[in-house]
Biopython code that builds the backbone (N, CA, C, O; Angstrom):
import numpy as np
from Bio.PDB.StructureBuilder import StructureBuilder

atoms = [
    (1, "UNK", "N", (-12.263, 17.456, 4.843)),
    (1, "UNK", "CA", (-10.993, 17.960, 5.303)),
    (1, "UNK", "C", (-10.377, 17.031, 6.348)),
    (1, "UNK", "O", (-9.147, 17.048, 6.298)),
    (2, "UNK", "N", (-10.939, 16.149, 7.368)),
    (2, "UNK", "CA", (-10.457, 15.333, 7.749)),
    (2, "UNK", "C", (-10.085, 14.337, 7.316)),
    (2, "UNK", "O", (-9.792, 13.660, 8.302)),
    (3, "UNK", "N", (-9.839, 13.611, 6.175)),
    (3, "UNK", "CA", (-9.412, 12.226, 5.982)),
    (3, "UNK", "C", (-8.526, 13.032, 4.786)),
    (3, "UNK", "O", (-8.742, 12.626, 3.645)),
    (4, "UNK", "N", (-7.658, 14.013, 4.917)),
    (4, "UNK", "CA", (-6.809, 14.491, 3.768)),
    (4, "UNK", "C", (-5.365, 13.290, 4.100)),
    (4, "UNK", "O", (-4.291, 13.429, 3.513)),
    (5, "UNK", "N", (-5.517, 12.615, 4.711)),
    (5, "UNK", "CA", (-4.264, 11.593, 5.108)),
    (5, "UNK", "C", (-4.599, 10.509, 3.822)),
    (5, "UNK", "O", (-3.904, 10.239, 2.843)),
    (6, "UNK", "N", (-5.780, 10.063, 4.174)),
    (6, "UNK", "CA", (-6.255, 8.622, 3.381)),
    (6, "UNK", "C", (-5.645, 8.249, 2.017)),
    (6, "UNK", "O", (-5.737, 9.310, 1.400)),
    (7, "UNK", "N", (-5.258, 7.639, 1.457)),
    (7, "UNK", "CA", (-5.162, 7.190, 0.304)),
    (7, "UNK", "C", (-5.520, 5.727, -0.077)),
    (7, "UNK", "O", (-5.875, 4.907, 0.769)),
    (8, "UNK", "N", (-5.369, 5.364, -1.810)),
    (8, "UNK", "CA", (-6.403, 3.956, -1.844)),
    (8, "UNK", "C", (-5.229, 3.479, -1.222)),
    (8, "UNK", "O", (-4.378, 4.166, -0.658)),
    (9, "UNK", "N", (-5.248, 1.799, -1.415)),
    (9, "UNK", "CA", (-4.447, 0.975, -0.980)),
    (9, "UNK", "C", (-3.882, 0.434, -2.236)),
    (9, "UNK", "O", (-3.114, -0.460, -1.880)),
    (10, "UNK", "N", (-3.877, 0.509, -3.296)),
    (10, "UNK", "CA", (-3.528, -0.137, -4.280)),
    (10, "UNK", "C", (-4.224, 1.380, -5.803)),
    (10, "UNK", "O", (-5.321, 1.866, -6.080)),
    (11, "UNK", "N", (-2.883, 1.536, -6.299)),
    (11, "UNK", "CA", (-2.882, 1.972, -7.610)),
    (11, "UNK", "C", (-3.786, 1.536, -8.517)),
    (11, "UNK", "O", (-3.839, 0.392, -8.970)),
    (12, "UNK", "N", (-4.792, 2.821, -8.895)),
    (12, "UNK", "CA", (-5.968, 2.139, -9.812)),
    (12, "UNK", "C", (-5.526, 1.724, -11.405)),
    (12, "UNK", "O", (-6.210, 1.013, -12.141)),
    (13, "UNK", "N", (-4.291, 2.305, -11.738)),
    (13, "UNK", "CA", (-3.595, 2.000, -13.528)),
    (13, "UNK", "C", (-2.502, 0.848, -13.256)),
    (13, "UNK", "O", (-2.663, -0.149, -13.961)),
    (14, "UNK", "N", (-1.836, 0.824, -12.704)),
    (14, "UNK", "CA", (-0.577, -0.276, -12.282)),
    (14, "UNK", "C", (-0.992, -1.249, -11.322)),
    (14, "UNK", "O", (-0.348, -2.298, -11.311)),
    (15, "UNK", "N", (-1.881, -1.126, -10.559)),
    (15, "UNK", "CA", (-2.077, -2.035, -9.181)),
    (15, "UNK", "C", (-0.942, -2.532, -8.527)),
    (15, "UNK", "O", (-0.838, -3.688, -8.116)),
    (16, "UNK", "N", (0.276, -1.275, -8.388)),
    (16, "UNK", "CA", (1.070, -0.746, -7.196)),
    (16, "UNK", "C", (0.414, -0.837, -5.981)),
    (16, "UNK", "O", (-0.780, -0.553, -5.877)),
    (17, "UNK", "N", (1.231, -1.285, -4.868)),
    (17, "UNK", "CA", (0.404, -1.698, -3.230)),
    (17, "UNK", "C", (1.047, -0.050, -2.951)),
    (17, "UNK", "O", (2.255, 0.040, -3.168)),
    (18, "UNK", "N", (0.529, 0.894, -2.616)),
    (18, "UNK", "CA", (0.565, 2.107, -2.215)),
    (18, "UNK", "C", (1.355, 1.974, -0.774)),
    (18, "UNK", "O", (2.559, 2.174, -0.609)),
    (19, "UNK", "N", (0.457, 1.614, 0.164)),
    (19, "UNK", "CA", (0.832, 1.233, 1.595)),
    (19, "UNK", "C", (2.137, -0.319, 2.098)),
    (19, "UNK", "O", (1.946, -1.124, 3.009)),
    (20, "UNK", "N", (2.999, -0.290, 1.425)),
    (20, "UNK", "CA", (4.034, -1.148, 1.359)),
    (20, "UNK", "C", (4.130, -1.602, 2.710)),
    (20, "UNK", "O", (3.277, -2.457, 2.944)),
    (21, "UNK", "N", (4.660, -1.408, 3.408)),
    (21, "UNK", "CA", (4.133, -1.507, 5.401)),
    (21, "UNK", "C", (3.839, -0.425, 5.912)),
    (21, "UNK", "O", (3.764, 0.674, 5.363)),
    (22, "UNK", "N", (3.627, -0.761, 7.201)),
    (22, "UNK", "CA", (2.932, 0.242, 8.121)),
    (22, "UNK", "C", (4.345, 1.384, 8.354)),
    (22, "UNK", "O", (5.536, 1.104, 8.486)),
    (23, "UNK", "N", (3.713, 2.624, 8.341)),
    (23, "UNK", "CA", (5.000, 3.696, 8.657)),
    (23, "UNK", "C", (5.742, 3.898, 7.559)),
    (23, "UNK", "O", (6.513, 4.858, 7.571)),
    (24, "UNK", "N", (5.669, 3.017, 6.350)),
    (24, "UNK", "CA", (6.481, 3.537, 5.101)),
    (24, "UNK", "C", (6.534, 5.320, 4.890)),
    (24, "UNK", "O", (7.623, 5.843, 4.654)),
    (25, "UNK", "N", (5.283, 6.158, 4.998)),
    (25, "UNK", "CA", (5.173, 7.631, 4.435)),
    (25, "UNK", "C", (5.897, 8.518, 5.728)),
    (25, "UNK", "O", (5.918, 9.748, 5.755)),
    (26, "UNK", "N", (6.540, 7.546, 6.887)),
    (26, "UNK", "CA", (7.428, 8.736, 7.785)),
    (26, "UNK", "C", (8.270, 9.747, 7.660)),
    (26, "UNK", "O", (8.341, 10.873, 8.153)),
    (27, "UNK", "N", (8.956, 9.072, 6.835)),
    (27, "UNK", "CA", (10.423, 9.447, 6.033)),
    (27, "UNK", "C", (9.413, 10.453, 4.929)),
    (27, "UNK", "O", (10.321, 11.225, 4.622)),
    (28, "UNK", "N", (8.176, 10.985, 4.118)),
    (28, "UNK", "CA", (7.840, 11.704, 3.885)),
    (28, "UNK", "C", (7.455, 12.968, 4.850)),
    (28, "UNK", "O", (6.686, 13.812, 4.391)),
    (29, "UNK", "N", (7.920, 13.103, 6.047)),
    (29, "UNK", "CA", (7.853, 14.087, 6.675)),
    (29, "UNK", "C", (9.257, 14.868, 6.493)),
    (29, "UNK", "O", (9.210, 16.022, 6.920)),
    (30, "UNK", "N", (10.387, 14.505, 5.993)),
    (30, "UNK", "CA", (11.281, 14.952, 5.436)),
    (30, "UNK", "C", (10.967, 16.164, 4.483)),
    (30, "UNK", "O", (11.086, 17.364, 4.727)),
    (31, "UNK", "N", (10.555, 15.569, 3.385)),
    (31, "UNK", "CA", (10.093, 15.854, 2.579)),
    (31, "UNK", "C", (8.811, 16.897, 2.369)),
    (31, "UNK", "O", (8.511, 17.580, 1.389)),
    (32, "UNK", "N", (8.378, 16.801, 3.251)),
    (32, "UNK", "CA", (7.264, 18.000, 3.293)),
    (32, "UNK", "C", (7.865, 19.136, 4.406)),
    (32, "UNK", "O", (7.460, 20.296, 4.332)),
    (33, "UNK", "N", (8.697, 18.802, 5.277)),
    (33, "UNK", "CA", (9.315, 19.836, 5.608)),
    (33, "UNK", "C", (10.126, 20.717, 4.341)),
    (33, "UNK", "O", (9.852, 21.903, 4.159)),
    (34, "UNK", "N", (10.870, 20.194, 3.727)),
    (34, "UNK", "CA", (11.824, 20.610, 3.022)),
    (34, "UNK", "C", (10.926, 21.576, 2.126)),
    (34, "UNK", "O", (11.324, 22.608, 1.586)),
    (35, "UNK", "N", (9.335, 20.922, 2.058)),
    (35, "UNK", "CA", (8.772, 21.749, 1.298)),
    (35, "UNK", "C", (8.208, 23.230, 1.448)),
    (35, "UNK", "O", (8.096, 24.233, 0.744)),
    (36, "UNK", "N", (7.917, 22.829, 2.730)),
    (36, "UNK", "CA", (7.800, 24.207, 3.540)),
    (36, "UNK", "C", (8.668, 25.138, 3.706)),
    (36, "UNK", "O", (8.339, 26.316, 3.567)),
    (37, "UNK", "N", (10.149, 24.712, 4.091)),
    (37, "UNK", "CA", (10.960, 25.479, 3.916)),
    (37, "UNK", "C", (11.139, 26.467, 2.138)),
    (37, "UNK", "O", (11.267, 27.680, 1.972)),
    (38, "UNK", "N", (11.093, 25.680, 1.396)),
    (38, "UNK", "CA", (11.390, 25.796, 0.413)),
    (38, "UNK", "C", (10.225, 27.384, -0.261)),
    (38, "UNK", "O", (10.429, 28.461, -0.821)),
    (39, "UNK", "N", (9.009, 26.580, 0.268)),
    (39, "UNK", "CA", (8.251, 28.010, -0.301)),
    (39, "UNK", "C", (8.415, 29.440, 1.532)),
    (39, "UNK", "O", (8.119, 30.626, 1.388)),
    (40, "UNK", "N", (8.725, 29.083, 2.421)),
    (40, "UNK", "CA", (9.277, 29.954, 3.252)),
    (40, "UNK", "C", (10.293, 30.603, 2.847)),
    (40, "UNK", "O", (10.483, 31.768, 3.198)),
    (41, "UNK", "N", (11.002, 30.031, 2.144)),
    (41, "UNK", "CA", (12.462, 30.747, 1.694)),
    (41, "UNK", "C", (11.939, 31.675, 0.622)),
    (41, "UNK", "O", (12.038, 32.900, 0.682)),
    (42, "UNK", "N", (11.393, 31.020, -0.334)),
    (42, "UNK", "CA", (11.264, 31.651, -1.900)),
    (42, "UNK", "C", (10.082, 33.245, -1.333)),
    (42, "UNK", "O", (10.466, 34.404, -1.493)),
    (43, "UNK", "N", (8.913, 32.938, -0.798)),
    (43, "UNK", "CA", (8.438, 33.509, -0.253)),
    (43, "UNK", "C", (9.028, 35.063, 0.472)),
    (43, "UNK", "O", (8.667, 36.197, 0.157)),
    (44, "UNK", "N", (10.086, 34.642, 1.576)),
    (44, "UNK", "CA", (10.504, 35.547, 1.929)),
    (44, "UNK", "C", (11.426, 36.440, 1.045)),
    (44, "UNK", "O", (11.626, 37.647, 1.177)),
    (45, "UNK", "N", (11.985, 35.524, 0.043)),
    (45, "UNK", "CA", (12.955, 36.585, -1.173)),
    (45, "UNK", "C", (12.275, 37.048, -2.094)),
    (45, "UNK", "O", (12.869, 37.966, -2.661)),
    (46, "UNK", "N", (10.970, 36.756, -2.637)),
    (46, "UNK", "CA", (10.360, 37.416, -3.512)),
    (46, "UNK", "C", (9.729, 38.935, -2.832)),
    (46, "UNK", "O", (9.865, 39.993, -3.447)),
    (47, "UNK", "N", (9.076, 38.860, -1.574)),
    (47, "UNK", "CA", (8.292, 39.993, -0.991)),
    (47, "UNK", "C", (9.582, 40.970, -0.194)),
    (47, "UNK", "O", (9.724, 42.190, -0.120)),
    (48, "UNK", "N", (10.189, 40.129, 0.198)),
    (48, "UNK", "CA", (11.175, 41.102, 1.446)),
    (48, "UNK", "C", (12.022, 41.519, 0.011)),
    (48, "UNK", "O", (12.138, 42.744, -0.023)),
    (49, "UNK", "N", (12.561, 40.951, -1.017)),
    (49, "UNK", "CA", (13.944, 41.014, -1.742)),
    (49, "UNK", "C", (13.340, 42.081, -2.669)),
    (49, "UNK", "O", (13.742, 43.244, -2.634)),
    (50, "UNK", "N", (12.118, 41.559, -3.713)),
    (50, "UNK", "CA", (11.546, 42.229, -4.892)),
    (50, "UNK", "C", (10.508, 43.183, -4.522)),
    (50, "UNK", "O", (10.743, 44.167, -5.223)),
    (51, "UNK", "N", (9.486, 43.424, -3.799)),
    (51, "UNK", "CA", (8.699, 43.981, -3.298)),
    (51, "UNK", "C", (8.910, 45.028, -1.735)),
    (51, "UNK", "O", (8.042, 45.810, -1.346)),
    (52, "UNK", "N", (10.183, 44.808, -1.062)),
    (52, "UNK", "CA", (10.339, 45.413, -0.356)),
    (52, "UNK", "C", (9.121, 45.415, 0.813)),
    (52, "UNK", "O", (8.913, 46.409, 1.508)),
    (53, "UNK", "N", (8.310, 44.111, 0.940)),
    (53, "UNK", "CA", (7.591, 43.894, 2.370)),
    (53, "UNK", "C", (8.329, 43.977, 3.369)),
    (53, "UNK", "O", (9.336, 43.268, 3.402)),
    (54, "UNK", "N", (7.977, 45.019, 4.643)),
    (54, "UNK", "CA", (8.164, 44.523, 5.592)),
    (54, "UNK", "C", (8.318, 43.148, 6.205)),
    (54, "UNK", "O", (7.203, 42.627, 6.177)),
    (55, "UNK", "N", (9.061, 42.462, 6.659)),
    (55, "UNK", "CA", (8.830, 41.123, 7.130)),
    (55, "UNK", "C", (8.070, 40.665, 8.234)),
    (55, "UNK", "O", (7.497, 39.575, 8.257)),
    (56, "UNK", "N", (8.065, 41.747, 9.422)),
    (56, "UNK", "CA", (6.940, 41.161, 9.881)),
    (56, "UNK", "C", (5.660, 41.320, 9.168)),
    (56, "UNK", "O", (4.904, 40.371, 9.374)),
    (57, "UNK", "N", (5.192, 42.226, 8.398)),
    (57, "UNK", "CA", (3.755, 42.044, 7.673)),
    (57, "UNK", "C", (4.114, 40.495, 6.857)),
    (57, "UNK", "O", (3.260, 39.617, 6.980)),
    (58, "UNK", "N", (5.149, 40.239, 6.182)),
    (58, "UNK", "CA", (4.982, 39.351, 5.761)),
    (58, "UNK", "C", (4.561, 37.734, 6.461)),
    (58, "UNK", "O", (4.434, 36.690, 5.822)),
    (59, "UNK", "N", (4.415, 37.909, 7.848)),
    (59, "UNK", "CA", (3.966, 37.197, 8.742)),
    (59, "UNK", "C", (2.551, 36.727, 8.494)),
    (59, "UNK", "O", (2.168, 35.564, 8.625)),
    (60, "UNK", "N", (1.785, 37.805, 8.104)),
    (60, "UNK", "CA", (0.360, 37.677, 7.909)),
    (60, "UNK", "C", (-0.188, 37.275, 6.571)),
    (60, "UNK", "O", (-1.368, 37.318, 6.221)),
    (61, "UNK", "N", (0.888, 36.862, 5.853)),
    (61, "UNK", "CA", (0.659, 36.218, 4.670)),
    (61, "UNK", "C", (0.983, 34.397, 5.006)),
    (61, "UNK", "O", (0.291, 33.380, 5.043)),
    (62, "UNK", "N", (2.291, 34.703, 5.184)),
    (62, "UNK", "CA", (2.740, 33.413, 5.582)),
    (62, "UNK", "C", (2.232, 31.971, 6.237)),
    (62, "UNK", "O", (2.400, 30.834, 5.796)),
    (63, "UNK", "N", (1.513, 32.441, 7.517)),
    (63, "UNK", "CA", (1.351, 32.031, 8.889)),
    (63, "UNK", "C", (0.285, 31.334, 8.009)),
    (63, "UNK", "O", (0.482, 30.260, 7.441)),
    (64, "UNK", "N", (-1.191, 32.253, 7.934)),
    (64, "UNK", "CA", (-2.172, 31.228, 6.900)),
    (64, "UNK", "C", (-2.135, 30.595, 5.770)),
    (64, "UNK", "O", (-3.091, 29.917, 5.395)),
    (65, "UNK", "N", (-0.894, 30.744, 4.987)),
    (65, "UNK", "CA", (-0.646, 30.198, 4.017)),
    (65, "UNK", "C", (-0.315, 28.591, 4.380)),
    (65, "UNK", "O", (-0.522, 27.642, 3.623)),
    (66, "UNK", "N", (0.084, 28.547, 5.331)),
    (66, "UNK", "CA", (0.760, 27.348, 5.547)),
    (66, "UNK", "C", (0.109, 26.508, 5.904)),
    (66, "UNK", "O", (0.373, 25.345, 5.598)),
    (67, "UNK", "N", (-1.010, 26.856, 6.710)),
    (67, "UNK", "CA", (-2.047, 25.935, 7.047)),
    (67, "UNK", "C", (-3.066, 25.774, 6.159)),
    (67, "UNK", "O", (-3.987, 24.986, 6.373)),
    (68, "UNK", "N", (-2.963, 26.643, 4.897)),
    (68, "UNK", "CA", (-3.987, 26.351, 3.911)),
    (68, "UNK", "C", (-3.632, 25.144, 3.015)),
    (68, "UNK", "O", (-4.254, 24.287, 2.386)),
    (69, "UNK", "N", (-2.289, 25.488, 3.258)),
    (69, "UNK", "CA", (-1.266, 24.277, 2.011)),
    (69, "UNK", "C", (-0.714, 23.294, 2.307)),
    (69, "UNK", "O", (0.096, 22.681, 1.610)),
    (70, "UNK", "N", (-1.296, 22.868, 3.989)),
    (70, "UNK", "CA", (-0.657, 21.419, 4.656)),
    (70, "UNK", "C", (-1.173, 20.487, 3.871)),
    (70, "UNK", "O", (-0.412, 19.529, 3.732)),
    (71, "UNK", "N", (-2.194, 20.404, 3.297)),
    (71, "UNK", "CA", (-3.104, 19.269, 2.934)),
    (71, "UNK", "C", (-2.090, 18.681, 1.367)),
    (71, "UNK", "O", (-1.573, 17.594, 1.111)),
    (72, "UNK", "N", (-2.153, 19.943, 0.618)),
    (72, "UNK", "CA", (-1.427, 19.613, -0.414)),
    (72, "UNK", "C", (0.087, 19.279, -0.080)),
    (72, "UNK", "O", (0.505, 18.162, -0.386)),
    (73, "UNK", "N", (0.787, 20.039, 0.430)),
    (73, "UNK", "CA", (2.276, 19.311, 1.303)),
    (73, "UNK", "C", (2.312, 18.182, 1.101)),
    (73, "UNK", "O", (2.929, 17.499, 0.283)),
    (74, "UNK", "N", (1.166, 17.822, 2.388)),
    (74, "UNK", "CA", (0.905, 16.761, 2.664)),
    (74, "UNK", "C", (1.497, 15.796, 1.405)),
    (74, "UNK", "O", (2.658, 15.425, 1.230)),
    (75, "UNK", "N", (0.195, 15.494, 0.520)),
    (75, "UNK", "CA", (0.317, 14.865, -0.837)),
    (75, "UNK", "C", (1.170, 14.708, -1.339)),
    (75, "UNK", "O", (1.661, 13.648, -1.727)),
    (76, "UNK", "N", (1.638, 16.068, -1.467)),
    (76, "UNK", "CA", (3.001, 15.978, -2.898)),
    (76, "UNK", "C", (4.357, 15.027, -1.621)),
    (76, "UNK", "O", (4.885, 13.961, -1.935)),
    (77, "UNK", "N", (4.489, 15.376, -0.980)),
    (77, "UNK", "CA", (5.430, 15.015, -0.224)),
    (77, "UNK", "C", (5.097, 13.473, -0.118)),
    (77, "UNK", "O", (6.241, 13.028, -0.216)),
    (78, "UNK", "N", (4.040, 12.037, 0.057)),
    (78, "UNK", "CA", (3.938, 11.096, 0.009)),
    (78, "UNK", "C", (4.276, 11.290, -1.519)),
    (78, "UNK", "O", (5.484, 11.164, -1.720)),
    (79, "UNK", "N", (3.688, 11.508, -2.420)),
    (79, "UNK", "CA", (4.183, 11.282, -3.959)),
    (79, "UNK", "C", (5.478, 11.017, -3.828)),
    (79, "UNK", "O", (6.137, 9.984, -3.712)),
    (80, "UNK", "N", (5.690, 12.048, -3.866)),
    (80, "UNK", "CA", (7.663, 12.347, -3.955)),
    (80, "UNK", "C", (8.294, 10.983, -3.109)),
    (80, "UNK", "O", (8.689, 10.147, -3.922)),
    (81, "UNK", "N", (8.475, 10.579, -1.768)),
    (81, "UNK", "CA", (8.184, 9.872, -1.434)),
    (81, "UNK", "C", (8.498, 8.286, -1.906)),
    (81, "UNK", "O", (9.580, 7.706, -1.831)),
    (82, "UNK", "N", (7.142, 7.732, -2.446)),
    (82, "UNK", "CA", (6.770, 6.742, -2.968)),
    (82, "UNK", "C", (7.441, 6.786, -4.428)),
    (82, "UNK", "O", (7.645, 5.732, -5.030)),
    (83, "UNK", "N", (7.764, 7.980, -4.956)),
    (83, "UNK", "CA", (8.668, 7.781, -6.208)),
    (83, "UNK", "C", (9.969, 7.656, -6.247)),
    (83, "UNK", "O", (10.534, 7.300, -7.281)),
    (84, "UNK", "N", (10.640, 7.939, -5.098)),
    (84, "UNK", "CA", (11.916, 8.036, -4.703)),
    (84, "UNK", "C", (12.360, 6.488, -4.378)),
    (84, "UNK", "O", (13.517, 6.508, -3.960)),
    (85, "UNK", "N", (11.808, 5.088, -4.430)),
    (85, "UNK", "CA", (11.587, 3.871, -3.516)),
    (85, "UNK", "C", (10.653, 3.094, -4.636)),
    (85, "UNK", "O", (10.526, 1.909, -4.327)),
    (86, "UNK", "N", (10.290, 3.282, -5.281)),
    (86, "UNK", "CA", (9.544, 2.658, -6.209)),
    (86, "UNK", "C", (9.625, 2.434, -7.800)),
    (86, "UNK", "O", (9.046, 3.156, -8.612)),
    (87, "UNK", "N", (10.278, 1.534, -8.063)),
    (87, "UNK", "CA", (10.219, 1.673, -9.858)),
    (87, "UNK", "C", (9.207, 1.214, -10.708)),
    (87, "UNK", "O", (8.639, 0.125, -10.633)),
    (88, "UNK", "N", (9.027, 2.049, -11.470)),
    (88, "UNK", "CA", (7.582, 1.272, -12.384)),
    (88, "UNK", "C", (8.003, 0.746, -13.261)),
    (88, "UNK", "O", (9.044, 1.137, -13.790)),
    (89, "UNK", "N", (7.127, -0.616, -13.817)),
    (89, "UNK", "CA", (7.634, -1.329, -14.922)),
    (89, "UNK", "C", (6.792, -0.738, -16.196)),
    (89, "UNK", "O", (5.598, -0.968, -16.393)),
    (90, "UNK", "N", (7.503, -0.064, -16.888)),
    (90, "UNK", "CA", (6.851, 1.107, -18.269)),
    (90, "UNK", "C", (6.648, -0.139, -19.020)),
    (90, "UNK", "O", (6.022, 0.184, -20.030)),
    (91, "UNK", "N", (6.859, -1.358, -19.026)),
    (91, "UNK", "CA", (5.704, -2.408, -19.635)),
    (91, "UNK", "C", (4.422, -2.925, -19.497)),
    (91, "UNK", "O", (3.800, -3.637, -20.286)),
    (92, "UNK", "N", (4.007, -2.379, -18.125)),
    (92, "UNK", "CA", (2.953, -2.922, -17.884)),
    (92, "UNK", "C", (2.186, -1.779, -17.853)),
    (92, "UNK", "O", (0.967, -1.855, -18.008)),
    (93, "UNK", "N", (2.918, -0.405, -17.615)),
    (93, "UNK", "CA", (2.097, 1.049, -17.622)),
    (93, "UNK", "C", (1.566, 1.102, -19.192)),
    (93, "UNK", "O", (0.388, 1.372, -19.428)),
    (94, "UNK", "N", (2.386, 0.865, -20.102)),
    (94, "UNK", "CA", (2.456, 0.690, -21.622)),
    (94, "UNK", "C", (1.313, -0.206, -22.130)),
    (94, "UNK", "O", (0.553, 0.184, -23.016)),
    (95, "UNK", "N", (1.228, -1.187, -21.662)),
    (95, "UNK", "CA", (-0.198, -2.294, -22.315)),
    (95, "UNK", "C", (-1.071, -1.626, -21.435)),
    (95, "UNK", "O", (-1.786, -0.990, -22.210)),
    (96, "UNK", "N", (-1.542, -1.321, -20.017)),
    (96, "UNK", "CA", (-2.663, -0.253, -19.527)),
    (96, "UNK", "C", (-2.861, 0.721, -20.265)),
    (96, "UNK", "O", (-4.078, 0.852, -20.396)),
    (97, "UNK", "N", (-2.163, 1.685, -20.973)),
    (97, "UNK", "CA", (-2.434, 2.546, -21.616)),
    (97, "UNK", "C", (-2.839, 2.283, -23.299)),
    (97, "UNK", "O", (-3.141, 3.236, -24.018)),
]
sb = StructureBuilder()
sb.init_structure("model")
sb.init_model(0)
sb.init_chain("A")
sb.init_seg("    ")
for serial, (resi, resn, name, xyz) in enumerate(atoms, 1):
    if name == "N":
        sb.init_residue(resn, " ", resi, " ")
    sb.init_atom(name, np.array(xyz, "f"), 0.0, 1.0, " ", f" {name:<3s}", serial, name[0])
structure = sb.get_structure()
């Protein structure tokens, strides 16, 4: 659980440089906010909207949810990220495959 940051340095199918410079995945803190928001929002309209939760109980869903799902955030949000800034050449993905 501690090294959920790490990633390789280089793409094991393309041999993409992952780590382009230092601080490139900052601007993925954007992005993992947005993500949080995003299941905060949906979250609160499915239980408060469809289910009629109280919202503060819905606190006690929430609160640990979020810290269960930083790690993955985390991830998807460098993905997203690195795909947003990066083009692949589908010729060279194409002869790897």
């Amino acid at each position: 659980m501690k090294e959920f940051d790490k990633i390789h340095k280089r793409c094991s199918v393309c041999n993409e440089n992952l780590e382009p410079e230092p601080g490139y995945y900052t601007g993925s803190m954007y992005v993992s906010y947005a993500l949080f928001v995003a299941f905060i929002v949906t979250s609160f309209l499915i239980f408060v909207g469809i289910f009629d939760v109280d919202a503060v109980r819905l606190l006690y869903f929430i609160v640990p949810s979020i810290f269960i799902l930083t790690p993955l955030f985390f991830r998807i949000a460098r993905i997203i990220w690195i795909n947003i800034f990066v083009s692949y050449d589908k010729q060279k993905l194409n002869y790897l495959m």
